[in-house]
N, CA, C and O of each residue as an XYZ file, in Angstrom:
724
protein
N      -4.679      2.980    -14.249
C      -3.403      3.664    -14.379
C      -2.424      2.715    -15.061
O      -2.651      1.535    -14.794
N      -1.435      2.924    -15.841
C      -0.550      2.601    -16.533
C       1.275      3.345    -16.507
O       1.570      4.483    -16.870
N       2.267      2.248    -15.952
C       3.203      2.549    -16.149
C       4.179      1.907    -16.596
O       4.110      0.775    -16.117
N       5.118      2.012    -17.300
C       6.013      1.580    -17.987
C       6.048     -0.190    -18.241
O       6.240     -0.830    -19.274
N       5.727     -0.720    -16.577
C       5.922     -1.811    -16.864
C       4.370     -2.783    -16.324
O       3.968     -3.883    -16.704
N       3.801     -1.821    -15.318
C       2.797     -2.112    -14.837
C       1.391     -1.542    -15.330
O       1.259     -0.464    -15.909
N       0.398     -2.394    -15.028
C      -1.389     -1.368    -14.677
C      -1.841     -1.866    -13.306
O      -1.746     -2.930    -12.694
N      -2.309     -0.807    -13.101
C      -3.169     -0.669    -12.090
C      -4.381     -0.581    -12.297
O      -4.824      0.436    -12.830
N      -5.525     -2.018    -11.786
C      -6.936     -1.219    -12.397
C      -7.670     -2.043    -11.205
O      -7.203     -2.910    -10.465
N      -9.208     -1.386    -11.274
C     -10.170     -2.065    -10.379
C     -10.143     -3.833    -10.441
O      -9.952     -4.584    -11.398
N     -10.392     -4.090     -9.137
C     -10.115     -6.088     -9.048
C     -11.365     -6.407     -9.955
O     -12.306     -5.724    -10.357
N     -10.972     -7.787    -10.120
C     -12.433     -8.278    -11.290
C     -12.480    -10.122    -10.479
O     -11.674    -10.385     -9.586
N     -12.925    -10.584    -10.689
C     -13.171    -11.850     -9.663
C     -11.873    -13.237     -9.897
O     -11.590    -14.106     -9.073
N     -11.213    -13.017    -11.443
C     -10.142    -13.954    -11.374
C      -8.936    -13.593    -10.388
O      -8.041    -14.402    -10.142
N      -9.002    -12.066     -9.745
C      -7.606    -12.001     -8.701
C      -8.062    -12.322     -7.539
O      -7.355    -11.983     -6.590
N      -9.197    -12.970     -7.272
C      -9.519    -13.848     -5.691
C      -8.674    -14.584     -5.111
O      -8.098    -14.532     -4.024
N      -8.667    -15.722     -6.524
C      -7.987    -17.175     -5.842
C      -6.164    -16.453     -5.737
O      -5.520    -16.784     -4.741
N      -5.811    -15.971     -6.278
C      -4.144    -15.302     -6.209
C      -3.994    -14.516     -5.121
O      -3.014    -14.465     -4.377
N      -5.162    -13.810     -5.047
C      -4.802    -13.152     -3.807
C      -5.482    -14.005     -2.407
O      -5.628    -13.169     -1.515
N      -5.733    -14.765     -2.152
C      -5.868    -15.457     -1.292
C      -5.041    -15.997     -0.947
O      -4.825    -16.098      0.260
N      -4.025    -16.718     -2.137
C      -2.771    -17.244     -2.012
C      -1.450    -16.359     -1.346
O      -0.498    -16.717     -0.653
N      -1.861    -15.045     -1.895
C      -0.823    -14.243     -1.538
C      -0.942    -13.548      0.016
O      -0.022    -12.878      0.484
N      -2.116    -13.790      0.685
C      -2.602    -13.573      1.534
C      -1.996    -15.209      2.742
O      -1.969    -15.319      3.967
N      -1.800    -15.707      2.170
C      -1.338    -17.476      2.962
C      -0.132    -17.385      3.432
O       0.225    -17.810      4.530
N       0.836    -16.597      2.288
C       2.134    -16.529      2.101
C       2.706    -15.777      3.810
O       2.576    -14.647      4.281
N       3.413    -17.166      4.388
C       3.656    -15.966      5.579
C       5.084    -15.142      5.004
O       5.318    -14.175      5.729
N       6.067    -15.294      3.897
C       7.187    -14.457      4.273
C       5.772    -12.884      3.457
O       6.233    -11.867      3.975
N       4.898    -12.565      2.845
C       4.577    -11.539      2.455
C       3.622    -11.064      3.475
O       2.956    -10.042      3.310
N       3.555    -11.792      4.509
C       2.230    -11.500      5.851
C       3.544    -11.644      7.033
O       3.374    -12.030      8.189
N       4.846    -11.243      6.443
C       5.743    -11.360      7.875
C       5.690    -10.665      8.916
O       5.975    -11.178      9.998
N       5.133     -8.713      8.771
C       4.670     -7.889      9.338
C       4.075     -7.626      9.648
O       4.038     -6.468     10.064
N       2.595     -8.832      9.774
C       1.484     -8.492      9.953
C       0.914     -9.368     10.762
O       1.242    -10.507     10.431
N       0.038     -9.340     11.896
C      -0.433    -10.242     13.135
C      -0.123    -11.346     12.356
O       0.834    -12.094     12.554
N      -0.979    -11.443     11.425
C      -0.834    -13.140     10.933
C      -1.179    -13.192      9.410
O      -1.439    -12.224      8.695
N      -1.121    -14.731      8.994
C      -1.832    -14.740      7.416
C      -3.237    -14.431      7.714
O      -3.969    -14.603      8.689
N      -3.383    -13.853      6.400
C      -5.320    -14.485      5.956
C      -5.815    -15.756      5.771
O      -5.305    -16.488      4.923
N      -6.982    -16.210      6.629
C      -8.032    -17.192      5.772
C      -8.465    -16.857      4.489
O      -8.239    -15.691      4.167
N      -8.988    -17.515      3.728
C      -9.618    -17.341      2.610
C     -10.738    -16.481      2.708
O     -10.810    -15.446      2.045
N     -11.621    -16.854      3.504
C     -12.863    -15.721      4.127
C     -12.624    -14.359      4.047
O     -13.076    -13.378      3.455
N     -11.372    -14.757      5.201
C     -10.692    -12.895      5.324
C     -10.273    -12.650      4.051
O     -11.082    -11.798      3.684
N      -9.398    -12.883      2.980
C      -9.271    -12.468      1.617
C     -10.264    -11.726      1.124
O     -10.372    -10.501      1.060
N     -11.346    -13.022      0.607
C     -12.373    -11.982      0.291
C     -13.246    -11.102      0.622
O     -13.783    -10.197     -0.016
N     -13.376    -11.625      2.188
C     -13.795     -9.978      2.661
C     -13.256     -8.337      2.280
O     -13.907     -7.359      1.911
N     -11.663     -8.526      2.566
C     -10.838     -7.859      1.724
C     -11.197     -7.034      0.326
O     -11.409     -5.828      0.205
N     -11.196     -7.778     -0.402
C     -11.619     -7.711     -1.445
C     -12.972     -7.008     -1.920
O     -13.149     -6.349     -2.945
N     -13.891     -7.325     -0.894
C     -15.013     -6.697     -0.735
C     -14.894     -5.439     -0.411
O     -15.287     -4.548     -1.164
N     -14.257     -5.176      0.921
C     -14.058     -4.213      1.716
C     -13.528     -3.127      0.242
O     -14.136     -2.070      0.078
N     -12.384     -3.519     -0.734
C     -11.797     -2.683     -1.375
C     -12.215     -1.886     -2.463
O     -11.770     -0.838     -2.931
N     -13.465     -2.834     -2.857
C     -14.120     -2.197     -3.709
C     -15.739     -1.632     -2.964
O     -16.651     -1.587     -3.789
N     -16.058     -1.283     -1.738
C     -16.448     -0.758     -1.077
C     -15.447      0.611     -0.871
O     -15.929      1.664     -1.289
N     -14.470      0.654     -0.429
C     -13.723      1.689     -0.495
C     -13.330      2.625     -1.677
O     -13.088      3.831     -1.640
N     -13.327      1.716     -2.794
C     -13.528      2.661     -3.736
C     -14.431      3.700     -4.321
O     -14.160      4.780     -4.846
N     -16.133      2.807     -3.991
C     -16.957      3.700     -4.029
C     -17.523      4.944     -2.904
O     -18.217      5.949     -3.054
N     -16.935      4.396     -1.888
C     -17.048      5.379     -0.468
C     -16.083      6.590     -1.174
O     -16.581      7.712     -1.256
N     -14.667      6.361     -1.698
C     -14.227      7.712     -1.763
C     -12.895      7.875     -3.227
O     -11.919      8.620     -3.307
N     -13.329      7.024     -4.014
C     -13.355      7.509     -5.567
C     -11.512      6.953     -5.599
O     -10.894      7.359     -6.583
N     -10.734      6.109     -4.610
C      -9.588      5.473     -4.664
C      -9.758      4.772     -3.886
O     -10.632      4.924     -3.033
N      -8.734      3.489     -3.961
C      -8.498      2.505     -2.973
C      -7.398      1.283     -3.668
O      -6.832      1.497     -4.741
N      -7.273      0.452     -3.160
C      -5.791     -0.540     -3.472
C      -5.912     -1.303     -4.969
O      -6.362     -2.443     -4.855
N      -5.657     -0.972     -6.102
C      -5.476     -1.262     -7.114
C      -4.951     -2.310     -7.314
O      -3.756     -2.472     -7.065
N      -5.845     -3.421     -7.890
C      -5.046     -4.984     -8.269
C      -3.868     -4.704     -9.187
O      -4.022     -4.152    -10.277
N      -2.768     -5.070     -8.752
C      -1.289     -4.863    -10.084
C      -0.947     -5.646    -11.261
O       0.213     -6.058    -11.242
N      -1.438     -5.871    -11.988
C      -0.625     -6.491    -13.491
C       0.648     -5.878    -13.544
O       0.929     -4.809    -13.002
N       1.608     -6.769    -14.384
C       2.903     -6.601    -14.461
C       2.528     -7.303    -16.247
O       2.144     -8.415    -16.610
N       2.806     -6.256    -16.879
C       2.883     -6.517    -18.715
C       3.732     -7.562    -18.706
O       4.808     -7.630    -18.113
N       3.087     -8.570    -19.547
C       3.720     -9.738    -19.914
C       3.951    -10.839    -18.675
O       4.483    -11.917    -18.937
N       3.575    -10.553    -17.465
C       4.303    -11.641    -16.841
C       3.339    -11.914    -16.265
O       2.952    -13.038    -16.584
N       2.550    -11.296    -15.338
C       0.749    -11.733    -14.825
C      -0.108    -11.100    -14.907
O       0.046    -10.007    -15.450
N      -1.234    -11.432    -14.478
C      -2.514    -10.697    -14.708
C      -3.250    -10.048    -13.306
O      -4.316     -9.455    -13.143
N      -2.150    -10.454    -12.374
C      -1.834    -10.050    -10.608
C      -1.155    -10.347    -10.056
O      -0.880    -11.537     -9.901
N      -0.430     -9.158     -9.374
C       0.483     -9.557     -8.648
C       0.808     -8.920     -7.369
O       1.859     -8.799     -6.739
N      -0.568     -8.496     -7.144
C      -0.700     -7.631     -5.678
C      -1.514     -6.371     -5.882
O      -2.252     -6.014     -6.800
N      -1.184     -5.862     -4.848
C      -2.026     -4.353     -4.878
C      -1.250     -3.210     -4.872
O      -0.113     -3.572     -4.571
N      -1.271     -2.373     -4.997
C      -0.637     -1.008     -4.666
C      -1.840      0.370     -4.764
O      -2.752      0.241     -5.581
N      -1.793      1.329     -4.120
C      -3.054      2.149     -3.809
C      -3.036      2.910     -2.176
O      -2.225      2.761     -1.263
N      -4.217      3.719     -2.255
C      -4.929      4.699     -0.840
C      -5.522      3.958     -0.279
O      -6.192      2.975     -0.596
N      -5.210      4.567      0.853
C      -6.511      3.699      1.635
C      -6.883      4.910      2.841
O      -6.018      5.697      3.223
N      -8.155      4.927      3.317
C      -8.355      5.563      4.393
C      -8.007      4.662      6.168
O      -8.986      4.100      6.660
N      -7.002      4.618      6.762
C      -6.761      3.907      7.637
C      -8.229      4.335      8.951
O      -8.720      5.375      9.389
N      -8.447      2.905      9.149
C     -10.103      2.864     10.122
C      -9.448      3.040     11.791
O     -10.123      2.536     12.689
N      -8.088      3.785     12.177
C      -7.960      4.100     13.288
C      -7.658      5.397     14.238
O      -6.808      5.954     13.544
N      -7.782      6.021     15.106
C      -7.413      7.050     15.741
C      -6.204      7.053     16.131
O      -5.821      6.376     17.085
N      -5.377      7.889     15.374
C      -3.486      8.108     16.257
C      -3.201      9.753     15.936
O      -4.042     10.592     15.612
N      -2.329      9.864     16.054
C      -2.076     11.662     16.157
C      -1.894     12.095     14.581
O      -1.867     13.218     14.078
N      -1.793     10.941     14.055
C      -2.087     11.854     12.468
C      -2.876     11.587     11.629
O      -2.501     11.473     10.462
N      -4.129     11.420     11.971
C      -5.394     11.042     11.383
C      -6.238     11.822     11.570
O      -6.294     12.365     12.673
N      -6.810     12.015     10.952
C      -7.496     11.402      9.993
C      -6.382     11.780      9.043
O      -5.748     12.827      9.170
N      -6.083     10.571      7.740
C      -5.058     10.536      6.583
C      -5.709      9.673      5.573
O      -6.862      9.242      5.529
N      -4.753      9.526      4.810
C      -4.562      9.073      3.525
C      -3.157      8.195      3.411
O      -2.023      8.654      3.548
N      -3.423      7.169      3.198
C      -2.070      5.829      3.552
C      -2.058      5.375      1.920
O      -2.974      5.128      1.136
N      -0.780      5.381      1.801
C      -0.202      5.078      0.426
C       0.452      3.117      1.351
O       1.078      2.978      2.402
N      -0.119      1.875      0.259
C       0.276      0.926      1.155
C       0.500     -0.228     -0.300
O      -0.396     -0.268     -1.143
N       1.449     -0.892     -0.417
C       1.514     -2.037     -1.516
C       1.912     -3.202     -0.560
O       2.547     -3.170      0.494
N       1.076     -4.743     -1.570
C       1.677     -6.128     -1.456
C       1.723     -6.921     -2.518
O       0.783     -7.249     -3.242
N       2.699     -7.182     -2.582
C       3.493     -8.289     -3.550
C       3.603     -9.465     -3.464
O       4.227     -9.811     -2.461
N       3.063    -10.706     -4.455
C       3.287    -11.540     -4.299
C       5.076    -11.795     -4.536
O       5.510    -10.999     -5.369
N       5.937    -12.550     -4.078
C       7.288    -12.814     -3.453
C       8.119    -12.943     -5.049
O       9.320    -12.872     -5.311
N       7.038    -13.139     -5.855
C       8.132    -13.892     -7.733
C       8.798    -12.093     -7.782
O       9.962    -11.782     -8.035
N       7.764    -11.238     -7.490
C       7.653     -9.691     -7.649
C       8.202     -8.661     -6.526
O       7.853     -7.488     -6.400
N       8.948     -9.224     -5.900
C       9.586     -8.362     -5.029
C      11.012     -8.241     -5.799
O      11.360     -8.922     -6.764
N      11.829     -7.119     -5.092
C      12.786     -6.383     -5.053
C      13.299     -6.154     -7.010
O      14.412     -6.514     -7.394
N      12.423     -5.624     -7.820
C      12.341     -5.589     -9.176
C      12.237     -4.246     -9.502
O      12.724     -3.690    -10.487
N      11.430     -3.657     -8.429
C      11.275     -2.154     -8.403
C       9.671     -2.196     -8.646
O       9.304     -1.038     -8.844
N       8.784     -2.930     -8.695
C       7.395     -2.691     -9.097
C       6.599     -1.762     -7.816
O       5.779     -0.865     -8.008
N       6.906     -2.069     -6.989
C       6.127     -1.114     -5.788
C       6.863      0.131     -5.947
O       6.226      1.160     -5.723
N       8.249      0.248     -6.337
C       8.287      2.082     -6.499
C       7.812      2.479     -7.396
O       7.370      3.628     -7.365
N       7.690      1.568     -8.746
C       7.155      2.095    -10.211
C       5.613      2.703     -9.676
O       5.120      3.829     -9.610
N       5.089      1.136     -9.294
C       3.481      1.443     -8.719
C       3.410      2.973     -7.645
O       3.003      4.112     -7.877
N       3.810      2.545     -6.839
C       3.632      4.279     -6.023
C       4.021      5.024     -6.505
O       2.917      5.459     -6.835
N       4.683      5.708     -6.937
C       4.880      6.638     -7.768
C       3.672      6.989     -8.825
O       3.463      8.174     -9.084
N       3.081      6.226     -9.278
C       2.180      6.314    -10.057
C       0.331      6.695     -9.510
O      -0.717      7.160     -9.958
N       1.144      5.880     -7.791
C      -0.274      6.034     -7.224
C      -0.211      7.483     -6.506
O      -1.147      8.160     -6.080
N       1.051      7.728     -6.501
C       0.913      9.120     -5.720
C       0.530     10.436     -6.044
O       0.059     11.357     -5.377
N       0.963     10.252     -7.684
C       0.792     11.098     -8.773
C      -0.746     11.404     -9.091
O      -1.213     12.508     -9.371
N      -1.531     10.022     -8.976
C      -2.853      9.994     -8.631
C      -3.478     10.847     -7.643
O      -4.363     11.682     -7.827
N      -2.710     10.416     -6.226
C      -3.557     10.940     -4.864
C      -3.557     12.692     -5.351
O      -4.500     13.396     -5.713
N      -2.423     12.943     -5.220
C      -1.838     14.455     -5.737
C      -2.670     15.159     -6.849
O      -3.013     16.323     -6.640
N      -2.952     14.673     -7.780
C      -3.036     15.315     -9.221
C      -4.042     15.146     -9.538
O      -4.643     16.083    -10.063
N      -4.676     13.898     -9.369
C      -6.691     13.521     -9.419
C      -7.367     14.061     -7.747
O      -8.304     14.842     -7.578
N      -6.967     13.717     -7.222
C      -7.664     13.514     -5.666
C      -7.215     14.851     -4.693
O      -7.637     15.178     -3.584
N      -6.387     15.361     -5.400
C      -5.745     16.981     -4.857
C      -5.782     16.647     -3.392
O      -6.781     16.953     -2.741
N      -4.626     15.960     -2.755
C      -4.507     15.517     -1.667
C      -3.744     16.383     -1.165
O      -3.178     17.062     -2.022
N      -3.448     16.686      0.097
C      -2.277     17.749      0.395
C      -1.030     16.975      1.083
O       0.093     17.412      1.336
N      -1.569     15.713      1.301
C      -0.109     14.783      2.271
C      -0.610     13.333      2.068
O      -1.802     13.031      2.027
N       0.414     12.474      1.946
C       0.273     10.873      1.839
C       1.121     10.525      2.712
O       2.217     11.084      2.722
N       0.658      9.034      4.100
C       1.713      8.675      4.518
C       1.652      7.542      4.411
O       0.998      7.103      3.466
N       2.318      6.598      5.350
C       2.693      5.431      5.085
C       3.425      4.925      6.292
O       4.402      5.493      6.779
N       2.799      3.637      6.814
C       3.590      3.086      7.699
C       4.170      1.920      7.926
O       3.878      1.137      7.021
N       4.700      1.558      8.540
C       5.173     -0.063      8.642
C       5.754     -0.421     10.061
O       5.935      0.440     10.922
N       5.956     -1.382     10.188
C       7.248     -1.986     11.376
C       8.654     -1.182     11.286
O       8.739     -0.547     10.235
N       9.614     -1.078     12.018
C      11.060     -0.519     11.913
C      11.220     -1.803     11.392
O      11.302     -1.459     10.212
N      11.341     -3.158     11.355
C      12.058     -3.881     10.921
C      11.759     -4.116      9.256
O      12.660     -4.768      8.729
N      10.891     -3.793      8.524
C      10.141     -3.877      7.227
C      11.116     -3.405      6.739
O      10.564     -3.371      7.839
N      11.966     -3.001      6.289
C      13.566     -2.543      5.610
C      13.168     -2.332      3.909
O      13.565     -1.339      3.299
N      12.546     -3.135      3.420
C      12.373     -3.162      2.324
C      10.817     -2.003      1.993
O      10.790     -1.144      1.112
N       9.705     -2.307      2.936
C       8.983     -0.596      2.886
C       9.502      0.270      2.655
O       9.440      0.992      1.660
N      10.178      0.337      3.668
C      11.189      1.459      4.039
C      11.525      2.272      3.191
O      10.944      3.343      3.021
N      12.475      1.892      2.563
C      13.479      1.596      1.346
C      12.083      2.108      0.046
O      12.164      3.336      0.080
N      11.511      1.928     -0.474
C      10.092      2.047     -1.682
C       9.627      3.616     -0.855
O       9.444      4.611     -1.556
N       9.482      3.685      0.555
C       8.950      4.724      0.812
C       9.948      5.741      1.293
O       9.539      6.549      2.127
N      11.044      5.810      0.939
C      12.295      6.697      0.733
C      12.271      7.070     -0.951
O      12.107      8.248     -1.268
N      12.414      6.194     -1.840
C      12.270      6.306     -2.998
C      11.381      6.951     -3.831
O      11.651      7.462     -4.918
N      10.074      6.899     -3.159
C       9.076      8.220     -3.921
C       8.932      8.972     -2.868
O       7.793      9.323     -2.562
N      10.040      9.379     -2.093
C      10.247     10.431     -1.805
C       9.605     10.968     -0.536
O       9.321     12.159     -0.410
N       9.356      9.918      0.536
C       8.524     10.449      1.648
C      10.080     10.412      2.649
O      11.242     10.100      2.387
N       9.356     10.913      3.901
C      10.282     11.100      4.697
C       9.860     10.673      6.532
O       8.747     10.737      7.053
N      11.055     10.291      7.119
C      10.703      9.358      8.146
C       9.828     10.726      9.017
O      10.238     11.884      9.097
N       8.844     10.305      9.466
C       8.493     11.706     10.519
C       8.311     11.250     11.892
O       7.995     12.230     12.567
N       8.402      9.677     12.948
C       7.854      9.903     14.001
C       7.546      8.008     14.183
O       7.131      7.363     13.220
N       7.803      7.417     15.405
C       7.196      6.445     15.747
C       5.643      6.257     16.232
O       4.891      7.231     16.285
N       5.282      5.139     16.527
C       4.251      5.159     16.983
C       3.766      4.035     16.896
O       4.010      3.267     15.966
N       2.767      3.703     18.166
C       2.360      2.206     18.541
C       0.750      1.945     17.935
O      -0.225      2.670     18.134
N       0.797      0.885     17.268
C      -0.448      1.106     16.057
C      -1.305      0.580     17.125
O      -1.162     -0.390     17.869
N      -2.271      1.499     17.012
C      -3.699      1.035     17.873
C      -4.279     -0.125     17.605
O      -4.749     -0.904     18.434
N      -4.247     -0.261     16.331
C      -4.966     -1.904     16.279
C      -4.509     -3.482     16.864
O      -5.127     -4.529     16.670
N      -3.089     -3.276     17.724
C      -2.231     -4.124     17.861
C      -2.431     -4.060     19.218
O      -2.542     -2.955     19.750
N      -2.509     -5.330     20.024
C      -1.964     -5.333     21.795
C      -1.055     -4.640     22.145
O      -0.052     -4.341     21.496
N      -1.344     -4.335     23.207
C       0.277     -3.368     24.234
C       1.096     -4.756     24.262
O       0.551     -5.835     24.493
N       2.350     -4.613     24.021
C       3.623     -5.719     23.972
C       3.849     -6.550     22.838
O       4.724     -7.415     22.775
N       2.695     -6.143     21.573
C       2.849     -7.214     20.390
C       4.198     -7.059     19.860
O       4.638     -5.969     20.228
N       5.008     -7.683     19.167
C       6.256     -7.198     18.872
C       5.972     -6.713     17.184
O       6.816     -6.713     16.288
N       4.627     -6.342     17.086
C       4.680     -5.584     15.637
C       3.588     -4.187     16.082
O       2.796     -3.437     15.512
N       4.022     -4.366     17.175
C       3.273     -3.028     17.730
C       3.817     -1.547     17.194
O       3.037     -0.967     16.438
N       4.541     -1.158     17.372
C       5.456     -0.340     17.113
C       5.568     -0.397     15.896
O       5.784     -1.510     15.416
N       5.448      0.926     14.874
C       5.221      0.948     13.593
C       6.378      2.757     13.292
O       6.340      3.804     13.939
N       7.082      2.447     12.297
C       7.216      4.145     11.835
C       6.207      4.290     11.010
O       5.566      3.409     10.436
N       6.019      6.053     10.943
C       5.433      6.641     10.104
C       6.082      7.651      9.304
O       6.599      8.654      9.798
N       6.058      7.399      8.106
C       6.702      8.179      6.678
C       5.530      9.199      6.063
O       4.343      8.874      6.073
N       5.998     10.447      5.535
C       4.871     11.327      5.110
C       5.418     12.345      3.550
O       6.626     12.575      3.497
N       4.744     12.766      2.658
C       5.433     13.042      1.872
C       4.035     14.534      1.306
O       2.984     13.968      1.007
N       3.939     15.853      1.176
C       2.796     15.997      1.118
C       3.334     16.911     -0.738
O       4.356     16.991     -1.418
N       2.269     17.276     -0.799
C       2.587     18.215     -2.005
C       3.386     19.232     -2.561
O       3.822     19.730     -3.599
N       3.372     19.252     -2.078
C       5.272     20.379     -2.583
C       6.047     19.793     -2.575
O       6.579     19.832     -3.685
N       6.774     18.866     -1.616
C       7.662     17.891     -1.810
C       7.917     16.893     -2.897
O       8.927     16.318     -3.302
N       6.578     16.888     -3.247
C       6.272     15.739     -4.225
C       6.642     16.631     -5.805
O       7.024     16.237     -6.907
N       6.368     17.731     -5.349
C       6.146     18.762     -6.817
C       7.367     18.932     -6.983
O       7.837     19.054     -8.114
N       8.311     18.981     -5.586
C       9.973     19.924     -5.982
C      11.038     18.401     -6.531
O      12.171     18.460     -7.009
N      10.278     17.243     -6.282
C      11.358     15.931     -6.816
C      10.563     15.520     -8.550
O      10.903     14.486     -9.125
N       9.434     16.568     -9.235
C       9.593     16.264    -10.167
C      10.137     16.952    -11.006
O      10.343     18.130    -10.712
N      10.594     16.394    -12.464
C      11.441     17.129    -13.249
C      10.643     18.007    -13.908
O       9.479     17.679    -14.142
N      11.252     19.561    -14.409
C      10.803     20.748    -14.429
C      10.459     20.469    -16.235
O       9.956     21.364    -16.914
């Protein structure tokens, strides 16, 4: 996929070592139990292009024209847990930190959603995070989803303080009535 300023395409083995790095980074792993090992990276990595062939999308390595050749992911994913709105389809981006607040994760989703929607004839995309993630938030207001509901992510201990996650949802019509006619 291709947009204005970005591509999105399948990983190839030079975005390992970057994303491993970006995986270290605790302010971009601030919401999340913890950093990655290197191991865990490329398991990752594995896992993603396993997911792609399981179901024809999954987290797209990001180029940014002219400036890198990666700079995170943006993409679907099938989330591997049981909560009241699953089975879904999770719209989810990470950025290495040079690439935050530029607008590349709304450019990118937007582009990936247009995907889920228009290739993958999806009927709803959601998306979740921490209440404190402000800046998710914010990207997943912007292409247009909407807050629907808390909820304590199963994969997390009872009392973790990143337990507690919102969930944002945006499905097809919605998506159809914010584009231009």
């Amino acid at each position: 996929m291709e947009t204005t300023r970005l591509i999105l395409r399948r990983w190839c083995e030079e975005d390992i070592a970057p994303f491993v790095e970006l995986n270290k980074d605790p302010r971009v792993m601030q919401y999340y139990p913890s950093t990655l090992t290197s191991e865990q990276s490329v398991q990752m990595v594995e896992d993603i292009r396993t997911h792609f062939e399981e179901y024809g999308f999954g987290l797209w390595a990001v180029e940014i024209k002219d400036q890198t050749s990666f700079a995170g992911f943006i993409g679907l994913a099938v989330p591997q847990f049981t909560a009241f709105f699953t089975p879904c389809i999770e719209i989810l981006w990470r950025l290495a930190t040079p690439y935050w607040n530029q607008g590349y994760a709304t450019e990118g989703a937007h582009a990936v959603l247009d995907f889920g929607f228009d290739e993958c004839n999806l009927k709803q995309i959601v998306s979740f995070t921490v209440p404190s993630n402000i800046a998710s938030r914010r990207v997943m207001e912007k292409i247009g989803m909407s807050y629907i509901d808390n909820f304590d992510h199963p994969g997390l201990p009872d009392n973790d303080p990143l337990q507690r996650h919102v969930l944002y949802s945006i499905n097809r019509s919605e998506r159809d009535g914010l584009l231009p006619n």
